[in-house]
N, C-alpha and C positions, 0 to 999 in steps of 0.2 A: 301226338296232339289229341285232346280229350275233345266232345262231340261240342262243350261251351267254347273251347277255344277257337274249333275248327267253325265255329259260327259268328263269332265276335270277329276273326279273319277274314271270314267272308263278308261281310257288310260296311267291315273298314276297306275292302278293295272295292265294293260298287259305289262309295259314299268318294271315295277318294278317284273313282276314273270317270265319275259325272261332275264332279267337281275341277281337275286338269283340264278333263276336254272342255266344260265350258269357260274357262279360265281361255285356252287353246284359245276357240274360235273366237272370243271376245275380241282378244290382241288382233287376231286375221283380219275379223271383220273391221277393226280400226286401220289397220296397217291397208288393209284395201281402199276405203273411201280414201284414207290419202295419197293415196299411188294407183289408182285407178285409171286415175283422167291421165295420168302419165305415160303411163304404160300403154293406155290405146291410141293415144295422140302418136306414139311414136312409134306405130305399127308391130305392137308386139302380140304374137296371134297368142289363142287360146292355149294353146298346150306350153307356149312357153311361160303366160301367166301362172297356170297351174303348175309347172315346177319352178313358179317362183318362189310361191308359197306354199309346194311342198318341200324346198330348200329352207324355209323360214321355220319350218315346225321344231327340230332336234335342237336349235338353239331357244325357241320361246321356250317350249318344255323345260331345258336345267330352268331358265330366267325365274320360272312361276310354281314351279315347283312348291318349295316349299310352302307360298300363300295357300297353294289348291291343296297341301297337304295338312297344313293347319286346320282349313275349311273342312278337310271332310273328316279331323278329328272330332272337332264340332259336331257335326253333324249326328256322327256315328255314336256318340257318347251321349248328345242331347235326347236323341229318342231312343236310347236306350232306358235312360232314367226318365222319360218324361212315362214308359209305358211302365214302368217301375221291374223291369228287366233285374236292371242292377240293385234293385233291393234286395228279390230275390236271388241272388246271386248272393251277395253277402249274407243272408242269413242263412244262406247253406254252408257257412263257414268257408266261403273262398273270400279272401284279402282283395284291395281295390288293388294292389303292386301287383297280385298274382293277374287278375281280370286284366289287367290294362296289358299286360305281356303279350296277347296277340297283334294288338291295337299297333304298338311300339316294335313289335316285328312290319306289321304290314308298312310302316315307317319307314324301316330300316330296308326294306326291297326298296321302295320308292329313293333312297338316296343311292341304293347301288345303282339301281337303274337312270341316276339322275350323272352318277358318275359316269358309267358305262356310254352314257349319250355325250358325255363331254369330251370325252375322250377319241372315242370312233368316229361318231355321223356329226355332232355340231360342228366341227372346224372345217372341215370338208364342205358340208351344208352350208354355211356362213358365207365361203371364197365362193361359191356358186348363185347364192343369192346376191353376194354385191357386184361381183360380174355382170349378172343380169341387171341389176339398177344403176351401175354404170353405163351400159350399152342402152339402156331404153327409159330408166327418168335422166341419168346425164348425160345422153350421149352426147360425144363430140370430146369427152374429156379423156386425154392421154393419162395415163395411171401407170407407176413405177412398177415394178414388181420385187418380191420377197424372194428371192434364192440362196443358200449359205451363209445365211446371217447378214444379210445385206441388202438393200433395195438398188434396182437396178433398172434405169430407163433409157433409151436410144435416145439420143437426140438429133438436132439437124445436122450437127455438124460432129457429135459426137457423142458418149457415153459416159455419162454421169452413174453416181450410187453415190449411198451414204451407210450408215452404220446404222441410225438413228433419227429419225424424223421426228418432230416437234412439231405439229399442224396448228396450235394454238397462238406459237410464239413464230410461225414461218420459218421456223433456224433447223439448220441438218449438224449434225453430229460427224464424224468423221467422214469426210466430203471427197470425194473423187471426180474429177473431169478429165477425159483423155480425147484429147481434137486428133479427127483421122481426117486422110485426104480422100476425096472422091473413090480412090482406091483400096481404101478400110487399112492404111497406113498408117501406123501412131504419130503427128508428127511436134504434141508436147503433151504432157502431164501435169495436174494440177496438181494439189493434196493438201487439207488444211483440218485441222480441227475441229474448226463450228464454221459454218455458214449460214449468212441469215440475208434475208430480201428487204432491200430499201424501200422506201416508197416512191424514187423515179425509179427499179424496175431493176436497179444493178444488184451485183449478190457484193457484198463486204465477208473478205474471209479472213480468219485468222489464223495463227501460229502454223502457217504452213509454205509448202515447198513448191518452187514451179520449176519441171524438167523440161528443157526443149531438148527432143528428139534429134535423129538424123545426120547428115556428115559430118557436124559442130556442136554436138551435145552441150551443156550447160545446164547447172543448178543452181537458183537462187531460193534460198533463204528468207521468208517476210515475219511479219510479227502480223499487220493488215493492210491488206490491200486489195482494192476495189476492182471486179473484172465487168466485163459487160458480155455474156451469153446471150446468143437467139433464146436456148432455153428459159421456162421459169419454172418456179419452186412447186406451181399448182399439180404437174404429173409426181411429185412425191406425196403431197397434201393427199391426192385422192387415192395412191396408192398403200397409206400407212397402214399396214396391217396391226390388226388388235390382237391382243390376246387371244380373245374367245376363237379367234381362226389360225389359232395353233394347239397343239397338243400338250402336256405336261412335258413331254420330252424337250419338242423344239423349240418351248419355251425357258427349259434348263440352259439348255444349249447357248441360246440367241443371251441371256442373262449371263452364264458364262463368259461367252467372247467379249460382253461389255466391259464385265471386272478385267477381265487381261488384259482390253485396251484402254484400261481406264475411263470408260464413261459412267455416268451417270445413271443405276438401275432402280433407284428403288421404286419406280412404281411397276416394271413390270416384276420385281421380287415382289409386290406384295399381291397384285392379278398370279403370280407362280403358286402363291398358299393359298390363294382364295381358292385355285382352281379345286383344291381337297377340301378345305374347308366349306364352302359354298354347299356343295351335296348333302354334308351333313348336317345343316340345317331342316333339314327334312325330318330328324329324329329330334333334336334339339329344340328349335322353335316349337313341334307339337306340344311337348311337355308342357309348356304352358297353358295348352286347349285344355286339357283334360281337367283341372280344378276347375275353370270358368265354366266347363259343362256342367258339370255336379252341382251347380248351384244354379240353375234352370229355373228345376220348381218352386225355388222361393223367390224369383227374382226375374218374374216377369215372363214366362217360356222360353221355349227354344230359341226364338226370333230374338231375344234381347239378349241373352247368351251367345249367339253367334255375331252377334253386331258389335259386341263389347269384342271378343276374341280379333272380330276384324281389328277392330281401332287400337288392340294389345299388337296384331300384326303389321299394321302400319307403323306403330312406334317401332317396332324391330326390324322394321324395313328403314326407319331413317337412322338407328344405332348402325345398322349395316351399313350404310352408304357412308355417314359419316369416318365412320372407321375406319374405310378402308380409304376414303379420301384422304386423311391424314399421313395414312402411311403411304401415298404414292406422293405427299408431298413432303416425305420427311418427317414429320412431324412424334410420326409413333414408328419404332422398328416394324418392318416390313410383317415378320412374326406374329407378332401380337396385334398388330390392325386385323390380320384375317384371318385369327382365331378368337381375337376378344368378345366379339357379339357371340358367337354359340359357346362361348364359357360362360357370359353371364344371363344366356336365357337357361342353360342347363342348370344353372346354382338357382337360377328365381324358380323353373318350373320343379326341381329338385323339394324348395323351399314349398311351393304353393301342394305338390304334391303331397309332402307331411303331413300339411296342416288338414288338406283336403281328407286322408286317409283316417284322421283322428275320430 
């Protein structure tokens, strides 16, 4: 690495880690006024505040990523050409594709490291932070848990799981009840396909089987019918686990076992692509900065090139949401919802870069 590159590297990692961390604290500082008075009201001391929100960080960090990375392409590029840097640079015969190569590296660290965080410490970080805002902004609320592909809560009288929670729609996915006696005795079995909560409070199940246990065994056969559990649907509600608080692995896995039992995956297939795709936005959204900075000093300074770059990132922030909203509801193959935005910010900043380099 030549002594321009190793300096053009260096100033995209000071431009790009004041840019993250203030991006960082901004979110904290929001996330705290709204969980503050909660968190003290319900006697949560000082340390465990502090690893509330030092469990919060490894997931904001992927979230913001890429904005803070755009930003500090901006940044990095604006006063480079505003001190005329980059003039000099090109009329030493170095190409703007060559110059921009450290830039687009120091890019490409921030998405490994943006993977690397998704992978290891956010999912982990995630289950610990919503633990802690279970026990102290909800306490009192029962919450299922995630083991082997399945959720799985105690209840009064016995032990439910489901395959599949739908928080939205109240309805579970392949449904399990097993009534035990005082003695932790099976003494029947439920099992149904969907289950969903009425609004007086009973669960309606379908296409499934109810086994009674014990001297007299029997199996009946329903298409729907209506049970009335002590339990309710609220300890799976608050225990559905998201994506972001699993891995690329467990998230194969858990999408797996759906297709073999025939349910329903495509939104966590398309949270499965996002999870690689997502990071690389980090290389792909910048491309775009780099033309809007170049065009600085005819168009207003630094300040108006970075605010247009914002308002170009915002648009790429609601292509991205849309996108992938689509494909968790069907709409577009899982695939293409979360690769489509960073194929066409790479073709636009691909495109803008040409023009720019002319």
């Amino acid at each position: 690495m030549t002594i321009l590159s190793r300096y053009l590297f260096r100033e995209f990692l000071r431009a790009s880690a004041v840019c993250i961390l203030g991006f960082l604290l901004l979110f904290l500082l929001i996330d705290f006024v709204d969980h503050a008075e909660k968190l003290l009201r319900h006697n949560a001391g000082l340390q465990e505040i502090v690893w509330y929100y030092l469990t919060r960080v490894p997931g904001i960090f992927v979230l913001i990523s890429p904005v803070g990375t755009m930003l500090a392409v901006l940044i990095a590029v604006s006063l480079r050409v505003r001190s005329n840097e980059l003039t000099a640079i090109f009329s030493g015969g170095i190409s703007l594709s060559r110059a921009c190569v450290p830039i687009l590296v120091g890019c490409a660290l921030v998405s490994a490291l943006s993977l690397l965080c998704s992978e290891v410490l956010a999912p982990a970080a995630n289950r610990h932070a919503r633990e802690i805002e279970r026990l102290r902004v909800r306490p009192g609320k029962v919450a299922a848990q995630f083991s082997g592909n399945r959720y799985w809560m105690r209840g009064e009288r016995g032990i439910l799981s489901a395959q599949v929670v739908d928080g939205p729609s109240r309805s579970l996915r392949g449904f399990q009840y097993i009534e035990v006696d005082p003695d932790f005795r099976p003494l029947r079995r439920i099992e149904s396909r969907r289950a969903r909560l009425l609004p007086d409070g009973a669960w309606e199940l379908a296409e499934g089987k109810e086994r009674v246990l014990g001297e007299t065994p029997s199996v009946a056969a329903f298409l729907l019918r209506t049970y009335r559990f002590p339990e309710t649907m609220d300890g799976f509600i608050e225990g559905e686990t998201p994506p972001e608080e699993m891995t690329y692995a467990q998230l194969t896995r858990y999408v797996g076992e759906l297709h073999r039992k025939g349910f329903e995956a495509r939104g966590y297939e398309t949270d499965l692509h996002a999870k690689i795709a997502y990071p690389l936005l980090n290389v792909l959204i910048s491309m775009l900065a780099i033309p809007f900075a170049l065009r600085s000093p005819r168009s207003g300074g630094v300040w108006r090139s970075i605010g247009l770059g914002l308002l170009v990132g915002f648009a790429c922030w609601v292509v991205l949401s849309t996108s992938l909203s689509l494909g968790r509801k069907g709409m577009l193959p899982a695939l293409l919802a979360a690769w489509l935005p960073g194929v066409l910010f790479a073709a636009s900043g691909a495109a803008l870069f040409r023009g720019a380099g002319r």
